[in-house]
N, C-alpha and C positions, 0 to 999 in steps of 0.2 A: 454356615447358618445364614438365614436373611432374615433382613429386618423392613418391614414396613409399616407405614403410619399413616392416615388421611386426615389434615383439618378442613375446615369451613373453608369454601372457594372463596379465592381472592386471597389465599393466603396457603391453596390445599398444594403438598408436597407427601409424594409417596415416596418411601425409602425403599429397596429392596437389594438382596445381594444376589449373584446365580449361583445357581448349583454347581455352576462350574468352575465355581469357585473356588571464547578471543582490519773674488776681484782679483779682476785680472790684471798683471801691472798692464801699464801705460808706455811707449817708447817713443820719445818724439825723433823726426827725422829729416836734417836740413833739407830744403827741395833743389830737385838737380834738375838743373835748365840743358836743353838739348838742339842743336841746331837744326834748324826746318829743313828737312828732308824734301828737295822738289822732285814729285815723279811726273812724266809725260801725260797728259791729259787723255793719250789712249790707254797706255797702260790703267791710268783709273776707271777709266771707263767699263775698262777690259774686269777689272777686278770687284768692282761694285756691283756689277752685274752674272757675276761668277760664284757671288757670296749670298743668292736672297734670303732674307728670312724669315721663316714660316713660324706662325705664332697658330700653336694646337688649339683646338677648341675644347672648350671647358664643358665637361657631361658632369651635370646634375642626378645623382640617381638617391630616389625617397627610398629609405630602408622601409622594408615589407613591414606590413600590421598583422597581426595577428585575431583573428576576430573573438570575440568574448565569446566562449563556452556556451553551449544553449543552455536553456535551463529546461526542467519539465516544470509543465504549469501545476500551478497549487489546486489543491483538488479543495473544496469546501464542503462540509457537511450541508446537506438537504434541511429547512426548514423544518423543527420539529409540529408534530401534527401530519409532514405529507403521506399521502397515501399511493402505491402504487399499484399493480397487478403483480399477482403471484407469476414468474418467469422473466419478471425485469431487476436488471443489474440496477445497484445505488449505489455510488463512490464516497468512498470515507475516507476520512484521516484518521491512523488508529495506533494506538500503542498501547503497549504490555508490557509490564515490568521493566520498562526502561528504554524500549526499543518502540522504535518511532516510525511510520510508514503509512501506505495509502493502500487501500483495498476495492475491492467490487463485489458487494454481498447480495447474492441471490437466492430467495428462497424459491426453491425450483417445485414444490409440491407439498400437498398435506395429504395424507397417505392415510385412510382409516383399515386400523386394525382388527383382529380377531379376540375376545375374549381369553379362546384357547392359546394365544400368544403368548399368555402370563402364566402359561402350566409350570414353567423350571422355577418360578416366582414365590415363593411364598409372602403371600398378601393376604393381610388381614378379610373376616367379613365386611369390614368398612367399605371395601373393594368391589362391592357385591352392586350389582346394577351400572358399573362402567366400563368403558370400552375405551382401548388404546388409539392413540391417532400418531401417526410418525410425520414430525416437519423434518425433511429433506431441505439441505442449503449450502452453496458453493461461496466459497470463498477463493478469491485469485487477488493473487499480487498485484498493485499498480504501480507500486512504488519502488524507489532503487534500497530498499534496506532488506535483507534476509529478516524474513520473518520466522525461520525456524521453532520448533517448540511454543511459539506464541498460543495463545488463545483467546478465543469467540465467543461470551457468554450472554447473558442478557437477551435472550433470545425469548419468547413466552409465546402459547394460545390462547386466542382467545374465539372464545364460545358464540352461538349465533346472538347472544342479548350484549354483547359485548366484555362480558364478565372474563375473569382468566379463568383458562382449563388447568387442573389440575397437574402439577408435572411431576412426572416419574422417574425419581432420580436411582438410579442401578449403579449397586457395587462391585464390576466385574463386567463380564461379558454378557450380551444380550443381544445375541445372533439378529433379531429383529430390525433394530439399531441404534447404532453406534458412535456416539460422541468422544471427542476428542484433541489434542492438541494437533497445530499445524505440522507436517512429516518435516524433517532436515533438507537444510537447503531450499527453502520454500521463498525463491526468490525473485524477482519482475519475471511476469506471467504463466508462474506455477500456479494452478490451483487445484484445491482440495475439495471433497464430499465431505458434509457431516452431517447428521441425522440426533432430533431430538424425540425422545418422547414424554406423550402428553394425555390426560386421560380426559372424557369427555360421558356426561351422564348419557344412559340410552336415549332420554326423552330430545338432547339434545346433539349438539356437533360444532365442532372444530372447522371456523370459518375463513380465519385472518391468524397473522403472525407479527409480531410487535418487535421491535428492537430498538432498545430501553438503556443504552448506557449511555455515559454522561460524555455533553452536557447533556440529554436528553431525559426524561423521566417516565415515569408508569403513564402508561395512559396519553402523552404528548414525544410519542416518540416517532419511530419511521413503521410505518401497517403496509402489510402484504395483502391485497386481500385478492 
């Protein structure tokens, strides 16, 4: 069965399901006097010179250093309020239930839909007069932490008056597209595709894309446009 529902935009969320649905002693000792031995002044000669002695030179060697690890540079969240172009990468710091890391989010497209898209859907008359719009967005790893199973939320349309689009949140499969958690192993410079949809009155359209988690907020956050 599916379920959908539409409130007042700025607040509108459709529901629907598909159909296909790690110490020592001391010894003193008298002294012994010995009489002088005279050798021949050649003989000494002969022997002094027979005997030189070399005194080695002394080598200083600095034990090796080791140089400090490099580090990767701190990535820093973009001023809330900036705005970009739809097709450019923004680097974040991001975490998810405990798991800590840098990413590159790009929203690579806003993609307007077909009415008949919503056929496997069962959606209210509420329904009646809008049209789906798919934001397309990449996410890649920048950071050294596995981001596996992680997730990317806070993501919204908004409308050409600025207002939010409606979004379409599917219980199940919805071939059109497809949100989702990050695949396994999602680790420095894996990235992934994920697709939101959004619904968008006929009179109007789905213009910009907002990404809204904190510290950021509705409306001051990072805009695709």
């Amino acid at each position: 069965m599916v379920l959908a529902g539409l409130t007042a935009v700025g607040m509108l969320t459709l529901t629907a399901c598909s159909d296909g649905g790690s110490a020592s002693d001391t010894a003193t000792t008298a002294p012994v006097t010995t009489a002088p031995v005279t050798t021949p002044a050649a003989s000494r000669t002969a022997t002094a010179s027979s005997t030189p002695t070399t005194t080695a030179p002394s080598i200083t060697a600095a034990a090796p250093t080791t140089p400090p690890a490099a580090q990767a540079p701190a990535v820093s969240r973009p001023a809330p309020g900036t705005t970009v172009k739809i097709g450019d990468a923004v680097r974040l710091p991001f975490s998810f239930a405990g798991s800590e890391g840098a990413i590159a989010l790009t929203v690579t497209s806003v993609e307007k839909g077909d009415p008949a898209d919503l056929a496997s859907l069962r959606l209210d008359d509420n329904t009646k007069g809008l049209v789906p719009y798919y934001i397309h967005y990449q996410v890649t790893n920048i950071g050294d932490t596995d981001l596996s199973f992680t997730n990317l939320s806070h993501i919204r349309g908004l409308l050409a008056n600025g207002t939010r689009a409606p979004d379409l949140m599917v219980f199940g499969t919805f071939a059109k597209c497809s949100d989702g958690k990050m695949p396994s192993e999602f680790t420095n410079g894996k990235s992934a595709d994920f697709c939101i949809p959004v619904m968008s009155p006929t009179t109007s359209r789905v213009t910009a894309v907002e990404y809204w988690d904190d510290p950021y907020t509705v409306d001051n956050g990072i805009t695709w446009k």
